[in-house]
C-alpha positions, 0 to 999 in steps of 0.5 A: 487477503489476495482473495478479497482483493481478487473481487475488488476493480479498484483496490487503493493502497496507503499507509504511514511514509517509510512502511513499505506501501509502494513494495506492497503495491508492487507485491500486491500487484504481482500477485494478481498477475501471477493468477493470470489477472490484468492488472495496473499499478498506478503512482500519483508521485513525481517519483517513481519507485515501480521501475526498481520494484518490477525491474521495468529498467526505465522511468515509467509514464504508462501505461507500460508493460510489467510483466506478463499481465502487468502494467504501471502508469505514473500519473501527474496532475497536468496530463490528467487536467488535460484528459479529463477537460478534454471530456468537456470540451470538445478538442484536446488542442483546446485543453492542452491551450487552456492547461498551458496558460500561465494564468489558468495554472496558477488559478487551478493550482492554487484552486483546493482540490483540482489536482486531485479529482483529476487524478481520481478522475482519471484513475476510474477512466482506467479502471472502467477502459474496455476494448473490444467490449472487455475492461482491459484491466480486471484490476487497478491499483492504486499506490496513494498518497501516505495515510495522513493524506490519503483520507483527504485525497479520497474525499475530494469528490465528495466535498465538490459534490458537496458544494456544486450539486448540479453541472457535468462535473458535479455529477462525474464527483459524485460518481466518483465518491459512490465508487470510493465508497462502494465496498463491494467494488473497491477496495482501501488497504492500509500498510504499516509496520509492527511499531507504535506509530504506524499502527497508531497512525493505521488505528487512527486512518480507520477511524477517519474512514468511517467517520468521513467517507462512511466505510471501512478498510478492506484489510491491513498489511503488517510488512516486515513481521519477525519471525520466532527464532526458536521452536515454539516448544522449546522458547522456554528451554531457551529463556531459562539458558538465557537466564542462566547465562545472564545470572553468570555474567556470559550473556548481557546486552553488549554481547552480540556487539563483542567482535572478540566474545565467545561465539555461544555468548553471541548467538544466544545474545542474539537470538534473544534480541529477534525474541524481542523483537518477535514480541514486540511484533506480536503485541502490536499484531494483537493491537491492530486486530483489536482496535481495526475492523478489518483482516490483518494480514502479517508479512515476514521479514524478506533479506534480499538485496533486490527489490525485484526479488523482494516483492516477488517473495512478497507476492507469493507470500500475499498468493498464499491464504495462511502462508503469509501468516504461517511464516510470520508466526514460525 
């Protein structure tokens, strides 16, 4: 995965809420910067989740400093408004005045589709900033809004090319709908969890993708893949204990839950439950490679109680080419 995405300039990141797409943005991230790329992570929420995930210790507007070799940037709609107005018109005064208005904010509030191309707008303007005849970044990513929205969001330049054609405007949405489509410079990753209604969900943004912007998705992550708990030669010395054991009555569901049961009785309870749940896994891994046009990259289950940490495991997980996959399946 982290070698695909090492030749993509923009690389957007999106997936059902709760999956853990800003951990896997953060993870992503930190994984280009960790092989000495610059790298940009950019939110597009009034929340900011980067400050816990990269330890930056302070709300992040951006872009601020990471990490060696990362940056992340919050952008709102009202300063981008003013950035990409600022192109056409010839004072940041002027356009600071005009977004200000009262009357002017409602009317692009309530206009469909501003806020987001000038988000869209202003994402390129960073993935295209050169100093000294350089890009200042070799990558920009992008944790986008989630995948029932991303879709819509991403063909927003489209559909006002669609509907204005000639004008200064016209041609930067249509410059911004080629680079979203360009697959050979940018990159769409959708995230989600081994579960029917992420991988439904994920199934279904795919679909949507080809059908409304004529491409494919770049790759799925699988976050929080479980581990098998046994020796993949010994499961079925295991299933057959556990068989046994449930036939005699000294294993059944409650057991793992019985503070005063025997410790045998529970660990077999409960590495019975992590066999489950290490199938159920498999079944919707097997599904999404199935059904998605696209490399599925599974990434196991991190128990840490810092954020940093995890996404730092996260990373070198993604830097690996099979590790991740590897740790998933031992």
């Amino acid at each position: 995965m982290i070698e695909a995405l090492g030749q993509k300039r923009l690389i957007y990141v999106t997936g059902k809420g709760g999956v853990g797409k800003s951990t896997i943005t953060a993870a992503l991230g930190r994984a280009l910067a960790n092989q000495g790329k610059r790298t940009l992570i950019i939110e597009t929420d009034a929340f900011s989740a980067m400050p816990d995930l990269l330890g930056i210790g302070k709300e992040v507007t951006g872009p601020d400093p990471a990490g060696e070799n990362l940056w992340a940037e919050n952008l709102e709609a009202s300063e981008c408004f003013v950035r990409t107005l600022t192109r056409f018109v010839p004072s940041e005064r002027i356009s600071r005045a005009v977004v200000q208005n009262k009357v002017a904010r409602v009317f692009f509030n309530a206009a469909p589709s501003v806020n987001e191309f000038v988000i869209l707008d202003q994402i390129f303007e960073e993935a295209e900033r050169k100093e000294g005849g350089e890009f200042v970044y070799d990558h920009v990513i992008v944790d986008l809004p989630a995948s029932g929205h991303a879709v819509t969001f991403l063909s927003v330049p489209q559909t006002l090319y669609g509907m204005m054609k000639v004008g200064p405007i016209a041609k930067r949405a249509r410059q911004l709908a080629d680079e979203i489509r360009d697959e050979r410079r940018t990159a769409i990753v959708a995230v989600c969890l081994p579960e029917e209604m992420p991988v439904n969900e994920t199934i279904e943004l795919s679909e949507n993708l080809r059908e409304s912007l004529d491409r494919e998705l770049t790759g799925v992550i699988i976050n929080m893949v479980h581990s098998l708990p046994v020796d993949p030669s010994r499961r079925e010395v295991f299933e057959n204990v556990l068989s046994q054991l449930r036939d005699e009555g000294q294993v059944d569901e409650d057991s793992i839950h019985n503070a005063d049961g025997p410790a045998l009785s529970k660990l077999v309870a409960g590495n019975a439950l992590a066999l489950g749940w290490y199938d159920r896994d498999q079944h919707y891994l097997g599904l999404l490679k199935e059904r998605v046009d696209a490399p599925v990259t599974p990434v196991p289950v991190i128990y840490d109680d810092s954020s940093v940490r995890i996404v730092d495991a996260l990373a070198e997980q993604l830097t690996q080419p099979d590790g991740a996959e590897n740790a998933a399946a031992s």
